[in-house]
C-alpha positions in Angstrom: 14.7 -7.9 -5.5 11.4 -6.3 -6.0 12.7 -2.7 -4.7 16.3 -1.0 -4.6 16.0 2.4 -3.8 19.6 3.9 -4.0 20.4 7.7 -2.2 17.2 8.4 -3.2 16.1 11.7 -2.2 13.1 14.1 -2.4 13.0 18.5 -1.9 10.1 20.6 -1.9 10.4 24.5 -2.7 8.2 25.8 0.4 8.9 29.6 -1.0 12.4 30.4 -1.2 13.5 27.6 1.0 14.4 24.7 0.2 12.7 21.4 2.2 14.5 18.5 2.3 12.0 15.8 3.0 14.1 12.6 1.8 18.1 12.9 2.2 19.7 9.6 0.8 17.4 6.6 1.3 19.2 3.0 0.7 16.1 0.2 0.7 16.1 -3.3 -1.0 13.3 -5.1 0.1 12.8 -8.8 -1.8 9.6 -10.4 -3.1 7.5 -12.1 -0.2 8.6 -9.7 2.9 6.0 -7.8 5.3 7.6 -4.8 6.5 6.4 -2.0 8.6 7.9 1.9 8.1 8.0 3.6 10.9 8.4 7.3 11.9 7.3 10.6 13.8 5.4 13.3 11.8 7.8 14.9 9.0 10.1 12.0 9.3 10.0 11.3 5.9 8.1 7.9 5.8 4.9 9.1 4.0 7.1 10.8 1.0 8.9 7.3 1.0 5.8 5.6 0.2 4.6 8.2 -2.0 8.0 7.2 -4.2 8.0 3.4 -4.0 4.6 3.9 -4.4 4.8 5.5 -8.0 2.1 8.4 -6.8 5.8 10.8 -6.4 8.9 10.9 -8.1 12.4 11.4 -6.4 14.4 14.7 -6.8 17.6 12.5 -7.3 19.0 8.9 -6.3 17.5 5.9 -8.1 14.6 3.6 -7.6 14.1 -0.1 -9.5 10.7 -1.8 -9.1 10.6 -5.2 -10.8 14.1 -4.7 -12.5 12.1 -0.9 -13.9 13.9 2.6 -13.5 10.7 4.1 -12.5 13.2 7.6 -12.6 12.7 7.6 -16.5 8.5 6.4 -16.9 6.2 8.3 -18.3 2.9 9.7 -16.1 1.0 7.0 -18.4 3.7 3.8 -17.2 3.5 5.3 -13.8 -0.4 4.7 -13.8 -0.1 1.9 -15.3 2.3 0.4 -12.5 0.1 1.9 -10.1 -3.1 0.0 -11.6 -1.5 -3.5 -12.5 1.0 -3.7 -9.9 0.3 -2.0 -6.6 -2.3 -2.2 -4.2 -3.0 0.7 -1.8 -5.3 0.3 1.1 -5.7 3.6 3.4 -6.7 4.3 6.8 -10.3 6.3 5.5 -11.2 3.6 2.8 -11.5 5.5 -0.1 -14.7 3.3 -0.8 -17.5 4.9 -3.4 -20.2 5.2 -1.5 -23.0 4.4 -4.0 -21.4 1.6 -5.2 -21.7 -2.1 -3.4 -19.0 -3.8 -2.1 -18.8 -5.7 -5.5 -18.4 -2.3 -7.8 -16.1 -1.3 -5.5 -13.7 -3.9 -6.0 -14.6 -4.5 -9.6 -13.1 -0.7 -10.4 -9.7 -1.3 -11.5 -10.4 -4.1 -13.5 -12.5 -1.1 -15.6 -8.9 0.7 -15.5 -7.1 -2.7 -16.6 -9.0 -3.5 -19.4 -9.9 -6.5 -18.1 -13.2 -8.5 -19.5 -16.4 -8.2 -17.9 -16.9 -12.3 -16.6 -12.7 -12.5 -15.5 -13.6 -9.6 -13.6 -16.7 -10.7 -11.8 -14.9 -14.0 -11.0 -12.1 -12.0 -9.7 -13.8 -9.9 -7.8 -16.4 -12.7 -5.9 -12.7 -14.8 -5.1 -10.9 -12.0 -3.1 -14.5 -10.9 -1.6 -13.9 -14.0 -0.3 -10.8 -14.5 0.5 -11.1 -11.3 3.1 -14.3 -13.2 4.2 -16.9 -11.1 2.5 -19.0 -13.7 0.4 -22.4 -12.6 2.4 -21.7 -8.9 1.9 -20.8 -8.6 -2.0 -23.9 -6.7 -2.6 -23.9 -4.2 0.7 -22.9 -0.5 0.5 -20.1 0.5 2.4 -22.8 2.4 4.6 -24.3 -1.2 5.5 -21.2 -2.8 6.7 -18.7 -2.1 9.2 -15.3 0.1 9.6 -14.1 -3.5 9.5 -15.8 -4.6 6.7 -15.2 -1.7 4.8 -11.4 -2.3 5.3 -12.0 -5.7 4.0 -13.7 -4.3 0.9 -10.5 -1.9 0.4 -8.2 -4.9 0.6 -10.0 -6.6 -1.8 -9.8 -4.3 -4.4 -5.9 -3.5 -3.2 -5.4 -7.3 -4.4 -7.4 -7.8 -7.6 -5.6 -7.0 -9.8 -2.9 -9.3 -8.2 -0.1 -6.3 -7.8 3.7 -7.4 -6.6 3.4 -5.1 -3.8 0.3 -4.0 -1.4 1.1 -0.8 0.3 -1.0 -0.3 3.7 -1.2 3.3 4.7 -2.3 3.6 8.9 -4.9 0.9 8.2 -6.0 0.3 11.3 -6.3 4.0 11.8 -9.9 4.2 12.0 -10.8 0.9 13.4 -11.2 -0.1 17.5 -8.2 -2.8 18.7 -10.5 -5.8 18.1 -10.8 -5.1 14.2 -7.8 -3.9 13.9 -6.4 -6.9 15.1 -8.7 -8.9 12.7 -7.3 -6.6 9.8 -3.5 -7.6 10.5 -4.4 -10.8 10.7 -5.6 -11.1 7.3 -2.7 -9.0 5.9 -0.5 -11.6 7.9 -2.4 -14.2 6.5 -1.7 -12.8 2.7 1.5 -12.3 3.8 2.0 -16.1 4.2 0.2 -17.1 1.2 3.5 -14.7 -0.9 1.7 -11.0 -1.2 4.4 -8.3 0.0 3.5 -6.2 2.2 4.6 -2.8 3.2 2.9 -1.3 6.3 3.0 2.9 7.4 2.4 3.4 10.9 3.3 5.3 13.7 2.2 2.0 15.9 4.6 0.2 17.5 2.4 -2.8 18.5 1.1 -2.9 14.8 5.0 -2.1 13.3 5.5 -5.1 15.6 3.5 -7.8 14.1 5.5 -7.8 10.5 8.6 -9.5 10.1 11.0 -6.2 9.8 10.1 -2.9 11.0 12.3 0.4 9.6 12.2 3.4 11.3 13.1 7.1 9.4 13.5 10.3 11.1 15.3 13.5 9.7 14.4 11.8 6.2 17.1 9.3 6.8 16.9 5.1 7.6 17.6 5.3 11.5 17.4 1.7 11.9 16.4 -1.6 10.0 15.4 -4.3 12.0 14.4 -8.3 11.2 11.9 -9.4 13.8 
């Protein structure tokens, strides 16, 4: 099991009240799956991924990632985990704008340590595995919304994290590249990468293989597709 999220829960002190954002979440979700999370706004779902995510910590409840009780890591594991074995990609990118689509990816390999000619390697092979090769030296204000997306999955998967969480990415993009964009995180998908998807789409939700839905900060169903 790669997560196993147990009555996990999350509050927030908004002045003297209380918020309770998360109220028991129960989640097991094994190596190899592509889920989607679904939910209105203040359902819960972007605090979940903030959790499984290691950017938050829960108020109470328990969380395993790899066989880790990320409860009781340090801020220093927790960025670790997040640099070795997570990927984010986000609806706006996140993309350095100066930088070509090679530096871009080629950034947390810097954070990892890793050696200068692994990295390049690294870097040109998921370029183009997102189908990039031609664009490894273009800014992100020379390519595309779609392009750009590509760029950010890239760098979601070089450092070759267990999980690659996928924030609204299709947000910002028209239906065509969008549809283009879940097809290559389908095609990952197939080749082992977990995935876990946030979206409030239902046509997106519905092309992974088990969509969740949250509201109220509670799992209100858990469906297999």
């Amino acid at each position: 099991m790669i997560i196993q999220t147990t009555n996990l829960k999350r509050f927030f002190q908004v002045g003297s009240e209380k918020v309770e954002a998360l109220k028991g979440i129960n989640l097991s979700v094994e190596e190899g799956e592509f889920l989607s999370i679904m939910g209105p706004s203040g359902s819960g779902k972007t605090t979940l991924m903030n959790i499984i995510g290691c950017l938050d910590t829960p108020s109470s409840g328990t969380y395993f990632l790899n066989d880790k009780l990320v409860n009781e890591l340090s801020d220093d594991e927790l960025a670790n985990i997040r640099n070795k074995e997570i990927g984010f990609v986000f609806q706006s990118f996140h993309l350095l704008g100066k930088n070509s689509a090679l530096n871009n990816v080629l950034l947390p390999m810097k954070y990892a340590g890793i050696k200068e000619d692994e990295a390049i390697f690294r870097a040109k092979d998921v370029l183009e595995k997102v189908g990039l090769t031609d664009r490894i030296n273009h800014s992100p204000s020379e390519l595309s919304g779609g392009q750009q997306q590509r760029v950010a999955i890239a760098r979601a998967l070089v450092n070759k994290p267990s999980i690659i969480f996928a924030d609204e990415p299709t947000g910002n993009l028209d239906s065509q590249t969008g549809t283009d964009v879940m097809n290559l995180f389908k095609e990952l998908n197939d080749q082992g990468q977990t995935i876990i998807l946030i979206t409030h789409e239902e046509d997106i939700a519905m092309q992974s293989n088990r969509i969740i839905n949250i509201r109220d900060g509670l799992i209100e169903s858990d469906l297999r597709i």
